[in-house]
Structures are given as C-alpha cells and as structure tokens.
C-alpha positions in Angstrom: 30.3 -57.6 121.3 28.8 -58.3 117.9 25.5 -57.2 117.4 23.8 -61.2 117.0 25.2 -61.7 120.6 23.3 -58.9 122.5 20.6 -59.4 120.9 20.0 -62.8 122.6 20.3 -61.3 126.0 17.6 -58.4 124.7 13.9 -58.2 123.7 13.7 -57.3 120.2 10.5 -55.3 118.8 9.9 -54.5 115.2 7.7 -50.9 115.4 5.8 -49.4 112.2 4.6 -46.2 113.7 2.0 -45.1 111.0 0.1 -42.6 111.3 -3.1 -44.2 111.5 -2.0 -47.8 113.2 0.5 -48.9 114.8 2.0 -52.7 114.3 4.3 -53.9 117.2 6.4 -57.6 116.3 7.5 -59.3 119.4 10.4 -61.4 118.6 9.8 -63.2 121.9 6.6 -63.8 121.6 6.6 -64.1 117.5 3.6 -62.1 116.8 2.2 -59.2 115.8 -0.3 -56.7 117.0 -2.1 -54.0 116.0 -4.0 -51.0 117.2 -5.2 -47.2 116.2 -2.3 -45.0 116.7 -4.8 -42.6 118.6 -4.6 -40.9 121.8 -7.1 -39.4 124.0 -6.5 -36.5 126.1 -8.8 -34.1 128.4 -7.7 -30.6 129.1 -3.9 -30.8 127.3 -3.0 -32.9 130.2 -5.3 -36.3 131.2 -4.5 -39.1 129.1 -8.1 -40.8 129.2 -6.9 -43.7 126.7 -4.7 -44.9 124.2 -4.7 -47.1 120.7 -7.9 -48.8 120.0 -10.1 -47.2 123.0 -8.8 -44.1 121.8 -10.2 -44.4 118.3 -13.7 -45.5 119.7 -13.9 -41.8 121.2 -13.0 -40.2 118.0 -15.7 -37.6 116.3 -17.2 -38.6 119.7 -15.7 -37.1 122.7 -16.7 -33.5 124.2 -14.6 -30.2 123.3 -12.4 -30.5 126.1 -11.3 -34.1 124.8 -9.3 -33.7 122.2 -8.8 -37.4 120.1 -5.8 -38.0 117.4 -2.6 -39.4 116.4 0.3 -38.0 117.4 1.4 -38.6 113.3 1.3 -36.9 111.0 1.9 -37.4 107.3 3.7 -40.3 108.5 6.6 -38.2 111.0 6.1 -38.5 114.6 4.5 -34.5 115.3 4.3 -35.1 118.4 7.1 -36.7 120.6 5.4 -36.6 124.1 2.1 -38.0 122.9 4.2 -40.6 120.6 6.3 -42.0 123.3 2.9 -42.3 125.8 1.6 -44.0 122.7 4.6 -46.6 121.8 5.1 -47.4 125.7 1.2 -47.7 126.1 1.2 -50.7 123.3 4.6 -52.0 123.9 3.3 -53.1 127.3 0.0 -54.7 125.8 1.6 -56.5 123.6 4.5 -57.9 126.6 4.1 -57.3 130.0 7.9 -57.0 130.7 9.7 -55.4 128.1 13.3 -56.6 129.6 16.5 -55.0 130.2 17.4 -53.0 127.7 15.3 -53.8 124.9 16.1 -53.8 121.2 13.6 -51.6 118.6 13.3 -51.5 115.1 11.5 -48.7 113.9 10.7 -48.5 110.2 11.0 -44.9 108.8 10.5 -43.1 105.6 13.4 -42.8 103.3 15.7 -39.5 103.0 14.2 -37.9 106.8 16.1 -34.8 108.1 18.4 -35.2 111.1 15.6 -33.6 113.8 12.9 -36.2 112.1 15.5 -38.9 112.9 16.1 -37.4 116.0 12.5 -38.0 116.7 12.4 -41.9 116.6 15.1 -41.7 119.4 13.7 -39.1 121.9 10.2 -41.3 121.9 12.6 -44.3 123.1 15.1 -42.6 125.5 12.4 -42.8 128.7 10.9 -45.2 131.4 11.8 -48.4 130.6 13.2 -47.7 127.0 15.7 -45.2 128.2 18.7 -47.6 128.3 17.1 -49.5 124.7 19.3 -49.8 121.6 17.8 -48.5 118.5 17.9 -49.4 114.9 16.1 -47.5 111.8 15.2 -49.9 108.7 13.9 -47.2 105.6 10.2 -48.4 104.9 10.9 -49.4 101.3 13.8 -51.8 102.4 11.5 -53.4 104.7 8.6 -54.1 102.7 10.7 -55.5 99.8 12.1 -58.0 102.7 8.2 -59.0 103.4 7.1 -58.8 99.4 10.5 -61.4 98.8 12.6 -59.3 96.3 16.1 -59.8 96.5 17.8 -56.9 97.3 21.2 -57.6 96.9 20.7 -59.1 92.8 17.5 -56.8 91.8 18.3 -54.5 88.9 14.9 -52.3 89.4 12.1 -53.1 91.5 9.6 -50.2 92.0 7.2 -50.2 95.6 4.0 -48.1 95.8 2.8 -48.3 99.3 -0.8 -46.7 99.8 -0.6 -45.5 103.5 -2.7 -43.4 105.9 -1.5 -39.9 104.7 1.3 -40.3 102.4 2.1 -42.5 99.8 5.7 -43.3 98.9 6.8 -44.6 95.9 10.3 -46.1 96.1 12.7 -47.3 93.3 15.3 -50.3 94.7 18.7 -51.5 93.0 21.9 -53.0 93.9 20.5 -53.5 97.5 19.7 -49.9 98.8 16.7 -47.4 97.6 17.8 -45.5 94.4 14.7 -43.0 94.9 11.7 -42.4 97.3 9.0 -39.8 97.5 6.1 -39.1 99.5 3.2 -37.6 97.9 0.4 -36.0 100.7 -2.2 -38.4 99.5 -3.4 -41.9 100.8 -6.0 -43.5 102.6 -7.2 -40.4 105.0 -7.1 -37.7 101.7 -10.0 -41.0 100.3 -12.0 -40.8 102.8 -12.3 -37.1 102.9 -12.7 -37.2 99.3 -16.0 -39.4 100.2 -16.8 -36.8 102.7 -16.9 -34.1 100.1 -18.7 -36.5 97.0 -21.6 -37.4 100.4 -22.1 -34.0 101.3 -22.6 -33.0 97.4 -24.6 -35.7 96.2 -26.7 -36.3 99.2 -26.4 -32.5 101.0 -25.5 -34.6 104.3 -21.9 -34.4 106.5 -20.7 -37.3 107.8 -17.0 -38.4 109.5 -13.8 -40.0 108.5 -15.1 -42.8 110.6 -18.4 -43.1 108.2 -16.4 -42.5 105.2 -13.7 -45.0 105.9 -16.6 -47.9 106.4 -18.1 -46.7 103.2 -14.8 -47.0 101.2 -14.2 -50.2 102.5 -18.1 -51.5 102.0 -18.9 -49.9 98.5 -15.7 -48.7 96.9 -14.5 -49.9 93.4 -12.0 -48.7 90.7 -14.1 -50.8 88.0 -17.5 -50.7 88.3 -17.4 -53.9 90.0 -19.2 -53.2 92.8 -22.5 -52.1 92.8 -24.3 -51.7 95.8 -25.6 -48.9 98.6 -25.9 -48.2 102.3 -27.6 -46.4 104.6 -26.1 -44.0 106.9 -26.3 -41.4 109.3 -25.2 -37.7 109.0 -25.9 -34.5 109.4 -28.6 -32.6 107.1 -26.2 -29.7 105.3 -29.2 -27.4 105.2 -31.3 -28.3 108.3 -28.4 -29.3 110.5 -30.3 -31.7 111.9 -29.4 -35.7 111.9 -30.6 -37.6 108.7 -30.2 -41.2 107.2 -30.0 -41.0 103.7 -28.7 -44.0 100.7 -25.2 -43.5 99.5 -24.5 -46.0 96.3 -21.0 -47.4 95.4 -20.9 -44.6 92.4 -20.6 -42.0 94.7 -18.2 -43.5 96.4 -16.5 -45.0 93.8 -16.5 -41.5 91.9 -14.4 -39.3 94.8 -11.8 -41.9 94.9 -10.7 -40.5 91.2 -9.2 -37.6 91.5 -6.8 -38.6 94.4 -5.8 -41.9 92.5 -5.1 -40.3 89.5 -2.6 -38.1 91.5 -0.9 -41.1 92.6 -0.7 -43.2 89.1 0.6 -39.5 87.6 3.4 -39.5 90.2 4.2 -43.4 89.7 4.3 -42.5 85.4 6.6 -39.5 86.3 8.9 -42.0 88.0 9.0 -44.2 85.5 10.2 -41.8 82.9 12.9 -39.9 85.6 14.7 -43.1 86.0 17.4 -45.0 83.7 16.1 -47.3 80.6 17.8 -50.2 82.0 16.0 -49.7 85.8 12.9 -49.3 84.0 12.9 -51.9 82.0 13.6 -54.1 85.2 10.5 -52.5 86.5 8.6 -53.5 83.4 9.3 -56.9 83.4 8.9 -58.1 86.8 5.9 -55.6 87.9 4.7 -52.7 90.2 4.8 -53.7 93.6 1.5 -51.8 95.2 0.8 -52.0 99.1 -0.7 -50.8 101.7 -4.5 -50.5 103.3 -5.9 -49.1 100.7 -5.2 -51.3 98.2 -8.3 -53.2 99.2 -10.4 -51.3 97.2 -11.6 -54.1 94.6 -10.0 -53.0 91.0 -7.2 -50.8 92.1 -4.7 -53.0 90.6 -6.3 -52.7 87.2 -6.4 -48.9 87.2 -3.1 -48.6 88.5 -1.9 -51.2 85.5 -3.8 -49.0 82.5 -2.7 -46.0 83.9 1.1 -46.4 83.9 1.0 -49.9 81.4 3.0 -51.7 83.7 2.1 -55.2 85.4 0.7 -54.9 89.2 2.0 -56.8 91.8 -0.5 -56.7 94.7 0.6 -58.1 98.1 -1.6 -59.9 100.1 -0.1 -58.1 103.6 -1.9 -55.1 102.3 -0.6 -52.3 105.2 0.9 -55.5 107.2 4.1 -55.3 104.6 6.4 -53.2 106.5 6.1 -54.7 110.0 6.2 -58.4 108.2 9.3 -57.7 106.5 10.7 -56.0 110.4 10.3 -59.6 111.3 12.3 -60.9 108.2 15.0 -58.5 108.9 14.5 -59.4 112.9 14.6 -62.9 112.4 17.4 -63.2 109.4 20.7 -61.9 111.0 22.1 -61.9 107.7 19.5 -59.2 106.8 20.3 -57.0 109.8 22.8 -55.1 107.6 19.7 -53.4 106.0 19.4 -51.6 109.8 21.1 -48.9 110.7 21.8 -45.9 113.7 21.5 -42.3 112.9 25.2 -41.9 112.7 25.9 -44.7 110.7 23.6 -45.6 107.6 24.4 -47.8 105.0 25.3 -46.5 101.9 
C-alpha cells in the first residue's frame, strides 16, 4: 500500500522534541501545541508531573524531586523519561491517538545509528507500539516552514538558535550539503547572565530569572535600555536580596557566546564552494530559533559575517511549522525517511 493511502486510515503527528519545549502538530486536529519538555520525578521513581507543570517546579522542588528534560544538547538522554514525556503530551493535545498512529519526528542532521535508535524505542510502547515512524533532518524542515525551494536552491544557509545547540546547515540540490552543532544556544545565554548577575551585582539567581531577564532587557545594539528588579541570593551573605540589574549587564554576557556562533557561521562560509557561497550571499542568512528575539541580533549577525539576515517570524516554531508542510504536502513527504532507508 502506498504510503498517502495509510496515512488516511492513521493519525499523523508532527513531533520537534527539543530540549527545552516540545511542539506536537496534530494533523487531525490542525494545530499545534506546545509545552516545557520537563519532567518531574520524586525518589528515581514517582512521576509527580510532566511538560508545563513540570517547569513550574523547577529551581523549586525539594532534594528528593528531581526536575529536567530528559534532552540534552538536543539527543533524547534519556529514553524512559522521553517516552513518559512524548506520551504525556500526545494525549493532551488528542485524547485518542488512533490505531496505529503516524509520527514525524524532526532530528538533527548526521545522528549515529543508537541516537536514531533512540527516536524509535520512545515510540515502540503503550499505545505507539504498533506506530509507523518517519525522521525529517531539522534543517530540511525548517527550510519547508521558511519557503526555500529545495529541489532548485543552489545555496541556502540555516542558523537555527535552539535551547542547547545551535546548528548551522548548508542546503543544495534538495538535501543538506553540511550541518554542525555547536554546544551553545539559548540555555549557555542565560547562564552567561547568571555569571555577568553574580559579578556585577554579587547576587545568584536561576536559569528561570535569567531567561526572563534576557527576554525583558536583552539587546545586541544598545537599543534597549532599561532595568529590573529581581530576587536572588546575596553571594557573600547567602541570604535573599533584591537588587537592579540594567539591560548592559545583560546585554554584555550575551557577547561572548554570540560571537562563538557568528565565528562558526564565517568558518562555514569560507569551507564551502565559491559558487554555494555566493548563493548564500545573494539571497541571505536564514537565522531561527527562540533566541533570535533578542532585539538587534539580526544586525550583529549581518556585520559579523557581511552577509544579509533573513529572520523568520516562527522564531523556534520553524521546524514543527515546516512538519506540517511536509505533513500536509504529500509531494514533500519524500523529504521523510526510516532509519534503514534515507534519502540520499
């Protein structure tokens, strides 16, 4: 049976399983949810909660509670905690998830067999044990969502910002020429903050704190200029403290990990041909991806490497928008592919 026809007898699911969120399309229901990919468990063995009410506990709950994602760097690290998690929001977004249901997970380019491996064992139980699943490389979906034609584009270059890693793709002739993932992205900013807080002000605070703060006061260029008052913890004293931080301080520990990124995105540009490059040039830097909020990162990006910036409006939305192209578009569904047989 051709793949078009048991799909209409299925429920399909488009799943980007980031490390810090998790986005769930419903073909069925045409929409698209999202919730903390977090996971709350007491004593290595009591799931207390799961997604959202799992992130309110974080940098909250006691020491035998033990909050996170079962991500990391965006690979699935843990496979028990990642199926609980997938099942857990699968079932919020649709009651019944059918007979059989279809999932698309989007994955980072060039993953080893046992990371592969790892997308199947967290759909081979309870009621996705009998589901069919397909893999779509991240880069390939996001340049479905962003509109690039994959089967004409000589060079089109994607920079997606995401929790932990960002990967930098290079796309021609309809398949991804390169990809790399660089350990830096929205969680190594707001530790960055952490560190510039606790220097500048002598005060801790959390990721939670320092994530609010780079979305409230963070600029690449000056342009905002503002302050907030927080609570944290007194570095010297250790006791609790609210104290001013200003949008320099913030906007002064985003630096260094940015200029790691535009450094990797230059060193690209000069490992690949003249003729992809040029390509590149002309039509732009695609950048996505939360963090690409911060007001002004499109300017730094485009003096750092002197190319054009392209910055989409999905913001970390991309990848599970362009699952629904691919879902929705049977003539895209050659862009999918099983573990045994990937297109080439």
């Amino acid at each position: 049976m051709k793949r078009g026809c048991f799909m209409q007898l299925r429920n399909i699911y488009g799943v980007d399983l980031g490390t810090s969120t998790v986005k769930i399309y419903s073909k069925k229901r045409n929409t698209i949810t999202k919730e903390k990919n977090m996971i709350a468990v007491r004593n290595h063995e009591d799931v207390l909660a799961v997604g959202n009410e799992a992130y309110e506990m974080y940098e909250k709950a006691p020491g035998n509670v033990t909050v996170g994602s079962p991500m990391a760097f965006g690979m699935i690290a843990d496979i028990g905690n990642a199926e609980f998690v997938l099942q857990t929001l699968l079932h919020r977004t649709e009651r019944h998830l059918g007979r059989n249901p279809v999932l698309y997970f989007a994955v980072p380019t060039d993953m080893t067999e046992i990371e592969t491996r790892a997308y199947y064992a967290i759909a081979s139980a309870g009621e996705l044990r009998k589901s069919k699943v397909f893999l779509v490389e991240k880069p390939i979906a996001d340049a479905l969502a962003l509109g690039i034609p994959l089967s004409r584009t000589r060079g089109s270059m994607i920079v997606n910002l995401g929790a932990e890693t960002t990967e930098i793709s290079v796309l021609a002739d309809a398949r991804v020429v390169i990809s790399k993932n660089i350990p830096v992205g929205g969680t190594q900013l707001d530790q960055a903050i952490c560190e510039q807080v606790r220097k500048k002000n002598s005060l801790f605070i959390g990721s939670r704190t320092a994530g609010r703060l780079k979305m409230a006061l963070a600029s690449t260029d000056n342009r905002i200029r503002e302050a907030r008052r927080i609570m944290g913890i007194d570095s010297i004293s250790g006791l609790p403290r609210k104290d001013t931080v200003t949008s320099h301080t913030v906007s002064e520990a985003l630096e260094e990990p940015l200029r790691i990124v535009t450094e990797e995105v230059c060193t690209f540009l000069n490992r690949i041909p003249p003729q992809i490059r040029q390509n590149i040039e002309n039509e732009g830097i695609y950048l996505v991806g939360g963090s690409t909020r911060i007001p002004g990162i499109d300017n730094t990006f485009a003096q750092r490497t002197e190319c054009r910036i392209q910055l989409s409006n999905y913001y970390d939305s991309c990848t599970i928008c362009g699952l629904k192209e691919l879902i929705t578009h049977e003539a895209l569904q050659k862009y999918a592919f099983t573990a045994r047989k990937k297109k080439k």
